[in-house]
C-alpha positions as a printed NumPy array, in Angstrom:
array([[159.662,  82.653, 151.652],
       [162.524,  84.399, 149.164],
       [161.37 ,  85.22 , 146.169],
       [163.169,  86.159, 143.407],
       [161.721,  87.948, 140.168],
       [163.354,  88.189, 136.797],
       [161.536,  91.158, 134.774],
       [162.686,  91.98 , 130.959],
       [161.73 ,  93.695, 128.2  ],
       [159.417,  91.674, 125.466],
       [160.926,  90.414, 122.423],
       [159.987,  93.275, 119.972],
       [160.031,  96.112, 122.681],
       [163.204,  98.991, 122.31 ],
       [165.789,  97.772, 124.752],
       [168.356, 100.8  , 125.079],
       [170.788,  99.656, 127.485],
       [170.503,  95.979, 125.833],
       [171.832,  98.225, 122.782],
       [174.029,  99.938, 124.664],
       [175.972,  96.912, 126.174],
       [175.827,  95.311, 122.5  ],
       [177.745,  97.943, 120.952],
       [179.971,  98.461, 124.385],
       [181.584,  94.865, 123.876],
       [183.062,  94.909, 120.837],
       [184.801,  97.82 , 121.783],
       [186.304,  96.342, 124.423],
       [187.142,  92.923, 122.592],
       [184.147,  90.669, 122.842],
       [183.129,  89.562, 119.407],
       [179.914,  87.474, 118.551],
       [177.785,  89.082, 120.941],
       [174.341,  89.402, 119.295],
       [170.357,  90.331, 120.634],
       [171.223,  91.751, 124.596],
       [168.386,  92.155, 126.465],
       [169.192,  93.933, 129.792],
       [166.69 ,  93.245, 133.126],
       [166.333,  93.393, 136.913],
       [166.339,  91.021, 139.556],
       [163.864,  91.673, 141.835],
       [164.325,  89.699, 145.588],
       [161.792,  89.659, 148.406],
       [160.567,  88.237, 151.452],
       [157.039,  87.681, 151.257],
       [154.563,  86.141, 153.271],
       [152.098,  84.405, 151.038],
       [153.8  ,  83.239, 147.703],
       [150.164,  82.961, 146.107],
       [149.963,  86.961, 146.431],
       [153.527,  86.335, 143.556],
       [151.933,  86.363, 140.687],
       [149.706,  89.066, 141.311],
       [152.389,  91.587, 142.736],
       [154.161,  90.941, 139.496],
       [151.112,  91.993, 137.212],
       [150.2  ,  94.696, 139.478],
       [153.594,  96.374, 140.266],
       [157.156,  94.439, 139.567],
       [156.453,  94.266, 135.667],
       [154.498,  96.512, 133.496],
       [152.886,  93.909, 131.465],
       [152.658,  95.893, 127.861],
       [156.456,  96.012, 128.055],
       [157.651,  93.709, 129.912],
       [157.566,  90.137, 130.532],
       [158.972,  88.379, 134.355],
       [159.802,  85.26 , 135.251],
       [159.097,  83.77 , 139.26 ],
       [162.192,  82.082, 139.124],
       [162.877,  78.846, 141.679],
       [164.13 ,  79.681, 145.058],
       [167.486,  78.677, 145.362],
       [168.036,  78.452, 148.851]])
């Protein structure tokens, strides 16, 4: 199965480059841009898809930062 893993930073949690694109895109002309939050996509072929969730606690996220999402396989 393909897997794919969304991991971000929890609401409340420092997000530097989030910052650092916010204040980037005025600069170069985009206005209204408010509350980036910068992630990573993580993709995988695994196995077992129950062994997901637990990989993600374990390893992909840390979970007193950062949240993840299993997100639907898409093909």
């Amino acid at each position: 199965m393909h897997a794919r893993v969304l991991v971000r930073p929890k609401a409340g949690i420092l997000d530097p480059q989030g910052v650092a694109v916010e204040r980037a895109l005025p600069a170069l002309g985009f206005e209204g841009v408010a509350n980036v939050r910068v992630g990573r996509l993580i993709e995988l072929e695994i196995e077992d898809p129950s062994q997901l969730e637990s990989m993600c606690e374990k390893l992909l996220a840390n979970p007193l930062i950062e949240d993840y999402e299993i997100l639907e396989d898409a093909g």
